[in-house]
N, C-alpha and C positions, 0 to 999 in steps of 0.2 A: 567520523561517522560515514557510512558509505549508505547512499539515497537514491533509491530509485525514483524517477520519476514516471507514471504511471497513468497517464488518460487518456479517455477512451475518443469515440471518433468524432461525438457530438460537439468536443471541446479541444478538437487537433489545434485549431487557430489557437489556443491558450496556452499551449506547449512554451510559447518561447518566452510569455510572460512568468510562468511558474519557474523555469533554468533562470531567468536571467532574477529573479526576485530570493533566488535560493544560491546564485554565484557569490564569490568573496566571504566566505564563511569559512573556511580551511575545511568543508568538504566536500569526500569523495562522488559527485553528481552521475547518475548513470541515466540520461536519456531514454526512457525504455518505452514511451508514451508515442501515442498517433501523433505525427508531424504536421501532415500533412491530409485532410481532410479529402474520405473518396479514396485514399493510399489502400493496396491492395496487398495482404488480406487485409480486412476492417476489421477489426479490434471494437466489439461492443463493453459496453458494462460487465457483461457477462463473463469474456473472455480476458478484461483487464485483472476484473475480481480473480480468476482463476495464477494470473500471471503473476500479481500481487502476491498470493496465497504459493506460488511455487517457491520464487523470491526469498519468503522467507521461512519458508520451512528448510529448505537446504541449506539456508545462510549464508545466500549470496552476497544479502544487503542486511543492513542493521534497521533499516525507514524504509516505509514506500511513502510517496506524494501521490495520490490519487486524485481522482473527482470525474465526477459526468457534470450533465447539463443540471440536475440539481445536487449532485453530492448524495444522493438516498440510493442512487442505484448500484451504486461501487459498491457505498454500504452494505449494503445488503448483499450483494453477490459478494464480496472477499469477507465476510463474516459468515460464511457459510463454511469454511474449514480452519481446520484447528490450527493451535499457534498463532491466531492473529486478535490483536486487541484494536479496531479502530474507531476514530471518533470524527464526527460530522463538525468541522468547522469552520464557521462564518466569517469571525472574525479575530481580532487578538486576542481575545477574553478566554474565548472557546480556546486558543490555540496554548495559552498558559493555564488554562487550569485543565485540561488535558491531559499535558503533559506533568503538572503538579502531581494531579489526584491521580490519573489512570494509567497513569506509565503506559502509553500503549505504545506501538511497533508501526501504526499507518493511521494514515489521516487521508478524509474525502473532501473534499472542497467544492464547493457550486461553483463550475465554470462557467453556466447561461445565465441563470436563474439570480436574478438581483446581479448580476455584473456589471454594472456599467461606468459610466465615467467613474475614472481612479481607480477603479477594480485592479491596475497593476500593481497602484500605490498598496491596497488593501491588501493584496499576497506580502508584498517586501513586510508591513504592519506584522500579518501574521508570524512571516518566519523570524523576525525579530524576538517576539515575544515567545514564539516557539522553543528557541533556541538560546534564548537567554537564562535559562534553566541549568544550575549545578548537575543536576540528576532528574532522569526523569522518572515519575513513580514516590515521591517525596512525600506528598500531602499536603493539604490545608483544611482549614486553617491548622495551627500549629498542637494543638490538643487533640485534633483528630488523627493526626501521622499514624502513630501505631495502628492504628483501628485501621486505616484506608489501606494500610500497606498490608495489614491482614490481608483484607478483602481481597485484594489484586491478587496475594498467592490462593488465595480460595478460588477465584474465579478463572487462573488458570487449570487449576483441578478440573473446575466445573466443565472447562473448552474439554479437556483432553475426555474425561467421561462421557461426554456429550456429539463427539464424534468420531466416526472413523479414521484409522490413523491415515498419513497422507500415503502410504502405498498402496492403500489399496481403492483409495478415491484415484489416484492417479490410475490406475489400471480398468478401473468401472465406468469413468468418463465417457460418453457419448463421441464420435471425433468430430461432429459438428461446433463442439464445445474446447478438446483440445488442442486438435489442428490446426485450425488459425492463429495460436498461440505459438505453436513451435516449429510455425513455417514463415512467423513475422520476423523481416532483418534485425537480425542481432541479436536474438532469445538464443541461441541454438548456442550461440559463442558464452553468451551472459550465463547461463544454468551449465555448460560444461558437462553435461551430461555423460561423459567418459570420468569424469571425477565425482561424480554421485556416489556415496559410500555404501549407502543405502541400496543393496542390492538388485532386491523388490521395485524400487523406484526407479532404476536403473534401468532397468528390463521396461517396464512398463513406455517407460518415455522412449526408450531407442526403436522399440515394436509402432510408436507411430508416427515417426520418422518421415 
């Protein structure tokens, strides 16, 4: 599986707890998250959600790892466009039945908010139980499978009905909003933008260059 890693500036210090709690797993890890805290551009919520949301609409990454200072704000800004299923998780429970029932594509994690001692132990917890999963998108309990697995293809209908496709979000963008995204080290190489298939999306990202 190939995973981006994805937080924003409030939680740059947690960057190296999330890589190193997500290494030795046979996967592909992409660094793509604020290092370094004050690192310029700054990478808000705002603009990670947007990053996230690029990620995997092109199908860069298979995962993002996200989180801010409480995990609500990522949420909320990378569920703003289509193609993304993610879910706010705290702890193991949240991170296996997530991935059980909601098959989703990204996960927000609270890097301030309730972090403290062992918080690194509690990521390596998560990603265990994350990733201990045959498949994600399964169900539970085991009578409800069918029905859940319904639901998931219904409610990606529901995404794609529900919003604009991403050419023409990427081209309606504010540049306050995408510029910092595609002028942060190592986005410009990560998205490949010369190999975007997607014409429309192509155009729109090399125009704010």
């Amino acid at each position: 599986m190939r995973i981006a890693v994805i937080n924003e500036t409030s939680a740059a210090d947690k960057n190296k707890d999330i890589v190193a709690a997500l290494e030795g797993r046979g996967h592909d890890i992409i660094n793509a998250g604020m290092k370094k805290t004050g690192a310029q551009p700054e990478l808000t919520y705002i603009h990670t959600g947007l990053l996230a949301a690029m990620l995997l609409n092109l199908k860069r990454v298979d995962l993002v790892v996200g989180g801010c200072g409480t995990g609500q704000g990522f949420l909320n800004s990378v569920m703003q466009y289509p193609g993304v299923c993610c879910g706010l998780i705290q702890n193991p429970l949240d991170a296996w039945l997530f991935g059980q029932i909601n098959g989703g594509n990204c996960i927000s994690l609270a890097l301030n908010f309730g972090y403290g001692w062992a918080g690194d132990i509690n990521l390596k917890f998560i990603f265990d139980r994350l990733f201990s999963l045959e498949q994600f998108g399964l169900g539970y309990p085991p009578h409800r499978q069918e029905s859940q697995q319904q639901s998931i293809r219904m409610l990606n209908e529901v995404s794609k009905a529900t919003h604009r496709d991403f050419a023409e979000i990427s081209a309606v963008l504010a540049d306050p909003v995408i510029k910092p995204v595609l002028s942060y080290p190592g986005v410009a190489e990560l998205l490949d933008i010369d190999a975007v298939k997607d014409s429309r999306i192509k155009k729109s990202l090399l125009s704010r260059k």
